[in-house]
LOMARZA-259800 format. One record per residue (C-alpha): y, z, x. Coordinates in steps of 0.1 Angstrom, whole numbers, plus 2048, in hexadecimal, padded with zeros to 3 digits. Layout:
<atoms>
YZX
...
</atoms>
This chain:
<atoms>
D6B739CFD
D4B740CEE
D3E71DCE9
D45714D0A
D2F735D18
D17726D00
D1A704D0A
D16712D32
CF3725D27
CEA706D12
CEB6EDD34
CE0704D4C
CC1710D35
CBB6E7D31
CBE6E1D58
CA46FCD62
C906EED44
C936D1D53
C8C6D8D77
C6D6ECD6E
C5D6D3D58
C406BBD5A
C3A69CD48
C19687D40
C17669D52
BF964BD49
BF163FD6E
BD562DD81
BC563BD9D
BA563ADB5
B8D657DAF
B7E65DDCB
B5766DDD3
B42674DF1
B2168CDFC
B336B0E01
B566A3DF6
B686B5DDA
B876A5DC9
BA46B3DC2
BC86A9DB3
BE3691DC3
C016A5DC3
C0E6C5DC4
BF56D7DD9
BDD6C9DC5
BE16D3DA5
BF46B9D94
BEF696D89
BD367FD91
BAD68BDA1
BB1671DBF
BAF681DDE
B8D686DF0
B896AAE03
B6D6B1E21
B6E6CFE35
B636CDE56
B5F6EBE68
B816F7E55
B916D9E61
B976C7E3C
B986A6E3B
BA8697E1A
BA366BE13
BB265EDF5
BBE639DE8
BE163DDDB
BF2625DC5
C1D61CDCC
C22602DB3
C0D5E3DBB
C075F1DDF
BE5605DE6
BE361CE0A
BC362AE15
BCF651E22
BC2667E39
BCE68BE3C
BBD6A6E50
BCA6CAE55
BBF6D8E73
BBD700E71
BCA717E96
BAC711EB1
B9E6EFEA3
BA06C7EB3
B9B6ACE9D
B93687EAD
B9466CE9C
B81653EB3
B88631EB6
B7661DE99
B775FEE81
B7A60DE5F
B6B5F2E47
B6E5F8E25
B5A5E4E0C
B6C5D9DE8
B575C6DD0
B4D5A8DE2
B6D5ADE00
B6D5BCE25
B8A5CFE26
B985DDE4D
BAA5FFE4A
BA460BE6D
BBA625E75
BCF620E99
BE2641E99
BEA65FE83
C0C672E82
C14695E7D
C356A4E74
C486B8E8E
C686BCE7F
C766BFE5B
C986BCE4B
CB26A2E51
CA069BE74
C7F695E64
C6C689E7F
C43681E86
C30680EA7
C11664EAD
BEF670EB4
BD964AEC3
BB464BEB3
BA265BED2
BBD677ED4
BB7699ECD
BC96A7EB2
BCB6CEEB2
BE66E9EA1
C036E1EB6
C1C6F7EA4
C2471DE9C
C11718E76
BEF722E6D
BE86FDE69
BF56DAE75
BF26BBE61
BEA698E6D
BEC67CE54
BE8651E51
BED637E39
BE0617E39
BED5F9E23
BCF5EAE0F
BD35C7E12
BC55C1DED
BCA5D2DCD
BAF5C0DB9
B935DADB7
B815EFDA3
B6E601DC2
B6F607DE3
B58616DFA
B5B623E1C
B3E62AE38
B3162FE56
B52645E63
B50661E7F
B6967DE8A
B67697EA6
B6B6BCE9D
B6C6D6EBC
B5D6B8ED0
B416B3EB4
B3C691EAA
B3A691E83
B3167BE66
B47675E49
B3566DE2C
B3564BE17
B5464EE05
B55639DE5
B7A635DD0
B7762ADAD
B9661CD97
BA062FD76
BBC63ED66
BC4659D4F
BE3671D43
BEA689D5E
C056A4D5F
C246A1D7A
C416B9D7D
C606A5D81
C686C0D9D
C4F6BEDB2
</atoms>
C-alpha cells in the first residue's frame, strides 16, 4: 500500500514537473529593428524564446511586425492591439519588401480578428481601407495578418515606405529591417 501512495506522489510530482517546465531550443529566426521600435520575445507574452518581433506604439495603438519561421515556410505578421476609443486603418498599399538583390510583394488585403473562442473558434475580416476599432467588451481588440514569403533564401529583409491611420491621422511606419540569426532560447513545453 505504501509503494503504490509512493508510486501516485512519484507520477504526479513528474507530471506537474513536467507541465511546468521549459526546455532550450537552438532555432533561427529574423531579428527585427526599426527608428522608435523596441523588440521583444516571440512567445509567451513576450518573455520567452526568440527576440523577433518588432513593437511601435502609435498613439497606444501597438503595432507588433515580425518574420516567423514554420519549418521551411517564412510569414511576414502583422499584429496590432487596438486599446477602447482608438481606429486603426490600414490603407490600401503595395508593401514591397526588399531581400538581398529580390522584390518581394507582401501586401496585406485584409486582417482578421477573433470574435469567438473555444470549440467555435471563429475570426471576422477587416478589407485594407476598413476601420478597425475595439469591437468587444475587453480593454483591447486584436487584429492580426500573415503573409507567406515566397522565398526563404535571405539573410535580410527590409521594409519601407508603409502608412497607417490612427484617430484619422495618417502615420509613418518606420523602415523596418529583419536580420537572420539564431541562438538558444528558453520555451516552456506548456505554453
Amino acid at each position: 500500500m505504501c509503494q503504490e501512495v509512493d508510486l501516485k506522489i512519484l507520477i504526479t510530482l513528474l507530471t506537474l514537473l513536467a507541465l511546468s517546465s521549459c526546455a532550450v531550443i537552438n532555432e533561427d529566426f529574423y531579428f527585427p529593428s526599426a527608428d522608435g521600435g523596441s523588440v521583444e520575445k516571440e512567445s509567451c507574452r513576450g518573455e520567452v524564446g526568440a527576440d523577433n518581433t518588432l513593437v511601435l506604439n502609435f498613439k497606444d495603438v501597438i503595432a507588433k511586425f515580425s518574420i516567423r519561421i514554420y519549418g521551411e515556410k517564412r510569414f511576414f505578421s502583422v499584429t496590432f492591439t487596438v486599446p477602447e476609443g482608438s481606429e486603426v486603418i490600414w490603407p490600401q498599399q503595395a508593401i514591397i519588401a526588399v531581400a538581398e538583390d529580390k522584390n518581394i510583394d507582401l501586401t496585406i488585403s485584409s486582417f482578421a480578428r477573433v470574435v469567438s473562442r473555444g470549440d467555435d473558434y471563429q475570426t471576422a475580416e477587416y478589407h485594407a481601407g476598413s476601420i478597425m476599432k475595439n469591437n468587444s467588451d475587453n480593454i483591447e481588440d486584436e487584429y492580426f495578418e500573415s503573409i507567406l514569403l515566397p522565398t526563404t533564401d535571405f539573410k535580410v529583409l527590409t521594409i519601407e515606405n508603409l502608412n497607417i491611420i490612427i484617430n484619422g491621422e495618417k502615420l509613418s511606419v518606420p523602415s523596418m529591417r529583419f536580420e537572420k540569426s539564431s541562438g538558444y532560447f528558453l520555451h516552456p513545453l506548456n505554453c
